[in-house]
C-alpha positions as CSV (number, residue, x, y, z in Angstrom):
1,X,0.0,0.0,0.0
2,X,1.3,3.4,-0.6
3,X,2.0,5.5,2.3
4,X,-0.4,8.4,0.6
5,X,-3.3,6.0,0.6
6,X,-2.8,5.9,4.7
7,X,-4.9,9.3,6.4
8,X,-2.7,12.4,7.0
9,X,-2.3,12.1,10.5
10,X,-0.8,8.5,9.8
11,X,1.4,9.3,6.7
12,X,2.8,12.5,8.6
13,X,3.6,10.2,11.4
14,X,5.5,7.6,9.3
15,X,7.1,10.4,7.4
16,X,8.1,11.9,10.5
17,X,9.6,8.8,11.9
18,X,11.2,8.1,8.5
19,X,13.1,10.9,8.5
20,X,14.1,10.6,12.3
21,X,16.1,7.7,11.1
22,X,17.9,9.0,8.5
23,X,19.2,11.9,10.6
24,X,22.5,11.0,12.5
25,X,22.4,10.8,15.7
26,X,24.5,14.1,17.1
27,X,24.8,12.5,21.1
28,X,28.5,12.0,20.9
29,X,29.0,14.2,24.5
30,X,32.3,15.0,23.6
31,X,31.5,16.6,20.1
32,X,28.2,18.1,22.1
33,X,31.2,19.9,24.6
34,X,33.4,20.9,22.0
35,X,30.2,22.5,20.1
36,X,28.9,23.9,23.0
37,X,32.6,25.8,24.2
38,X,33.3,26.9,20.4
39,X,30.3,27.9,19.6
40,X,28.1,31.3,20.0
41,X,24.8,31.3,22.1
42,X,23.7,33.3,19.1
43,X,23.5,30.0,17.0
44,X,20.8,28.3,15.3
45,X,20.3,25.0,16.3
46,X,20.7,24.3,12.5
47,X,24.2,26.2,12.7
48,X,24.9,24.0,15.7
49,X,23.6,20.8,14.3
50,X,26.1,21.8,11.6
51,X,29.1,22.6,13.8
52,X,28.8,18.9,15.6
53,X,29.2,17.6,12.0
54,X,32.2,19.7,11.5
55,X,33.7,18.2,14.6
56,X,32.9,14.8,14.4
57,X,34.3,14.6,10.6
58,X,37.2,15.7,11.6
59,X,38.2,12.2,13.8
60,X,36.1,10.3,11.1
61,X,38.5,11.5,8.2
62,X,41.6,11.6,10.4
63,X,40.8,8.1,11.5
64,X,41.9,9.6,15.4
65,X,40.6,9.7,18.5
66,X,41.9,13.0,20.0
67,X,42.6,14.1,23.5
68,X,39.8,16.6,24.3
69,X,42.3,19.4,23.8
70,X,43.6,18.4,20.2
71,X,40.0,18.1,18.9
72,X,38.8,21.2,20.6
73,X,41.8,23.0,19.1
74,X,41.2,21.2,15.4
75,X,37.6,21.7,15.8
76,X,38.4,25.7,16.5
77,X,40.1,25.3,12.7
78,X,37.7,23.7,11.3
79,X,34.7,25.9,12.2
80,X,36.4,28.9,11.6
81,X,37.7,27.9,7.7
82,X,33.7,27.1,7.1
83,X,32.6,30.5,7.7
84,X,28.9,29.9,8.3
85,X,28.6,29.5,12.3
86,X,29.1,32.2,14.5
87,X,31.9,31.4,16.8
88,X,32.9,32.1,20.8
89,X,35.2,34.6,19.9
90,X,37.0,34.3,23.4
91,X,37.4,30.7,23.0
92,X,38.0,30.3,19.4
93,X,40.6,33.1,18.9
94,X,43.3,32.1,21.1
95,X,43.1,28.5,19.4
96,X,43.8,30.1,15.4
97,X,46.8,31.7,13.8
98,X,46.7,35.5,14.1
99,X,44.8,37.0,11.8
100,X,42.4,34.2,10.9
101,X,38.5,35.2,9.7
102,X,35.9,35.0,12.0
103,X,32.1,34.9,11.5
104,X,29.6,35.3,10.4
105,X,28.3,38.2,11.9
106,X,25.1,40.8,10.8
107,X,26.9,44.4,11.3
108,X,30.6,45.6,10.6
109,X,30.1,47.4,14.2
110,X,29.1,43.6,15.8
111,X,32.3,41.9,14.3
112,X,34.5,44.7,15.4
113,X,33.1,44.8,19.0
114,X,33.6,40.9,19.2
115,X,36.7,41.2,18.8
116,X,37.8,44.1,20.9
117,X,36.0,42.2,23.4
118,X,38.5,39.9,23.0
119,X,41.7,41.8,21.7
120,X,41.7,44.8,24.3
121,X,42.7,43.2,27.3
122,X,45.6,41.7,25.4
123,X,46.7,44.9,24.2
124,X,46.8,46.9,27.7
125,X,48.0,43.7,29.4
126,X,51.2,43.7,26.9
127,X,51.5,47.3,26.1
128,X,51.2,47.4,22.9
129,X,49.0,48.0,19.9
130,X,46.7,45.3,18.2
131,X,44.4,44.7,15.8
132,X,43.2,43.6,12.4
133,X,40.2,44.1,9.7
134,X,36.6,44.0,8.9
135,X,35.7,42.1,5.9
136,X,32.0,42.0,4.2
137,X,30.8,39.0,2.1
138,X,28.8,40.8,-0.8
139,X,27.3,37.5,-1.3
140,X,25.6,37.1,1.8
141,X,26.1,40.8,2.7
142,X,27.5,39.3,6.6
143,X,31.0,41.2,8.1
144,X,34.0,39.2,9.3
145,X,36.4,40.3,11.2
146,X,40.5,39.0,11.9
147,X,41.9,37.9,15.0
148,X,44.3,40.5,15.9
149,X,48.0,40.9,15.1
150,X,50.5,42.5,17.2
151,X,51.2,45.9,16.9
152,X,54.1,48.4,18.8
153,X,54.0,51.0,21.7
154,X,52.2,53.4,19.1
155,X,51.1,51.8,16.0
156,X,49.5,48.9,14.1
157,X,50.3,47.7,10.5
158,X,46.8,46.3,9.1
159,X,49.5,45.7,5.8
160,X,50.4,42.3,7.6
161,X,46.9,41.2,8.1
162,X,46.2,38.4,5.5
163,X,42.7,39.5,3.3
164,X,40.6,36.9,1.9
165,X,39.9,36.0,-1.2
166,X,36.1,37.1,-2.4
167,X,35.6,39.5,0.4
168,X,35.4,43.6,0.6
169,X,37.4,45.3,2.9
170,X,35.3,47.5,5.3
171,X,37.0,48.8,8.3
172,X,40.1,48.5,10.8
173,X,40.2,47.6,14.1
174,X,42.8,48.3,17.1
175,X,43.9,48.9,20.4
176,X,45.6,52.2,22.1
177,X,47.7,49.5,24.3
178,X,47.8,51.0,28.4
179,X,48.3,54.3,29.7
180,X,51.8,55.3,28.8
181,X,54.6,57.9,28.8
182,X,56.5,58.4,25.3
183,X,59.4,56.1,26.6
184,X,56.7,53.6,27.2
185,X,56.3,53.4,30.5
186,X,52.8,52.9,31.7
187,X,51.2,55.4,33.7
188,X,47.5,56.8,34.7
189,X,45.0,58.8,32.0
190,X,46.3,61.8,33.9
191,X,50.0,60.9,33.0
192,X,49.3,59.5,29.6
193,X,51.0,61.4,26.5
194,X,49.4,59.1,23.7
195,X,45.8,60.4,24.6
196,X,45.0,56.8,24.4
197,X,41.0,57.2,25.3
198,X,40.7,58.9,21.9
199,X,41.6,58.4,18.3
200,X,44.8,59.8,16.7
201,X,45.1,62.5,14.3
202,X,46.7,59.6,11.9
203,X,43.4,57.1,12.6
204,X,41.1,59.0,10.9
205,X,43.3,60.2,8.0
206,X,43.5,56.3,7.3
207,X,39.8,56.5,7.3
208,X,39.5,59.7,5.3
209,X,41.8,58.0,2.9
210,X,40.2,54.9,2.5
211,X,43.3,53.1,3.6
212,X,41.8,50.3,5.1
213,X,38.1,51.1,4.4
214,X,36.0,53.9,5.5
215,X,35.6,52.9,9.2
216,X,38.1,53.3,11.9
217,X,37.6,51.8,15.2
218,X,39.6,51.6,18.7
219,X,39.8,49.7,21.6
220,X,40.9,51.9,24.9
221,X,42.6,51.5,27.9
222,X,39.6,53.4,29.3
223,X,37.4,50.8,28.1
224,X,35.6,52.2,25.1
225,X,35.3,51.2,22.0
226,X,34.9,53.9,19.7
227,X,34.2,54.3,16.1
228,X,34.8,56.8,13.9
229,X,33.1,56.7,10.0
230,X,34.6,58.6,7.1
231,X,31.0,59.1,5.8
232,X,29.6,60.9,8.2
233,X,32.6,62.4,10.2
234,X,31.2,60.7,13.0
235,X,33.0,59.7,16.2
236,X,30.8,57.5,18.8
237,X,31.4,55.0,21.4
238,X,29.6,52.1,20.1
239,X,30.1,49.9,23.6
């Protein structure tokens, strides 16, 4: 008998069940903990249900059982390369090479926060600029942004910061490092000489310019995160 000849409460039933079977099981715990450390709250399920495939794969094509650490780490890879799950940026950054894309996310301003979230602690704690670059796919119109690079007392190179293939450059991120006399040595805001809380002369010339897109933002020692847009001539604190 053909399953269409059963009534529609029936034949939804069986086709429900039918198709409960052919999805894989995803109740590997370990994959379910490396998912749920890697991964952002802000996920689908369908984003998630797609990350656990990305981590189990990655022991069924390697033919490995990993420590927990080495598939966490691989797993941090592996989900960032595939570009369509929205990442733990504290726990996935430290895991890739500087400079790696992360994403997806919906506004240039969300990626660039993300990261400072992440990449402005590191800057004050060693004294010295970061930072990286804002990327928008024009295919699915979503920003990216790059884990940061290191920088010196009182610059960034976004030069060194590797661009992908297919993607339009929108802005720059980086971080004004700690309080700090010229020589370097780190003081309060009343004893800083880099006006660290605020962007630099030079910052929004790059923006002006188009350098490195039309947006400029900074991280601060302060704690802001500010943003300044070439359109507009706009300086906010976006945090």
């Amino acid at each position: 008998m053909h399953i269409d000849s059963f009534g529609g409460g029936a034949a939804a039933a069986i086709r429900d069940i039918a198709a409960a079977q052919a999805v894989t099981a995803r109740d590997n715990p370990r994959y379910e903990q490396v998912v749920n450390t890697l991964v952002s709250s802000d996920a689908t399920q369908a984003q998630r249900d797609h990350a656990y495939d990305l981590v189990a794969g990655i022991e069924t094509t390697d033919q490995v059982c990993y420590t927990d650490e080495a598939l966490t780490e691989r797993a941090a890879g592996a989900i960032a390369d595939d570009r369509t799950v929205p990442v733990n940026i504290a726990e996935v950054a430290p895991l890739v090479p500087p400079g790696t894309v992360l994403g997806p996310f919906d506004t240039g301003d969300a990626a660039a926060v993300a990261m400072m979230e992440y990449s402005n602690p590191l800057s004050i704690q060693a004294n010295l600029e970061n930072g990286g670059l804002v990327f928008r796919d024009p295919d699915s119109g979503q920003y990216f942004v790059s884990t940061p690079m290191g920088g010196t007392l009182d610059g960034f190179d976004p030069s060194q910061v590797p661009q992908p293939d297919g993607m339009e450059l929108h802005a720059c991120y980086h971080g004004h490092a700690d309080y700090s006399k010229a020589d370097g040595t780190r003081t309060d805001l009343a004893g800083d000489e880099f006006n660290s809380d605020q962007f630099s002369s030079q910052d929004k010339r790059v923006a002006d310019g188009g350098y490195w897109g039309s947006v400029i933002y900074v991280s601060t020692p302060g704690g802001d995160f500010r943003k300044y847009d070439s359109a507009t001539r706009q300086d906010t604190v976006i945090n």
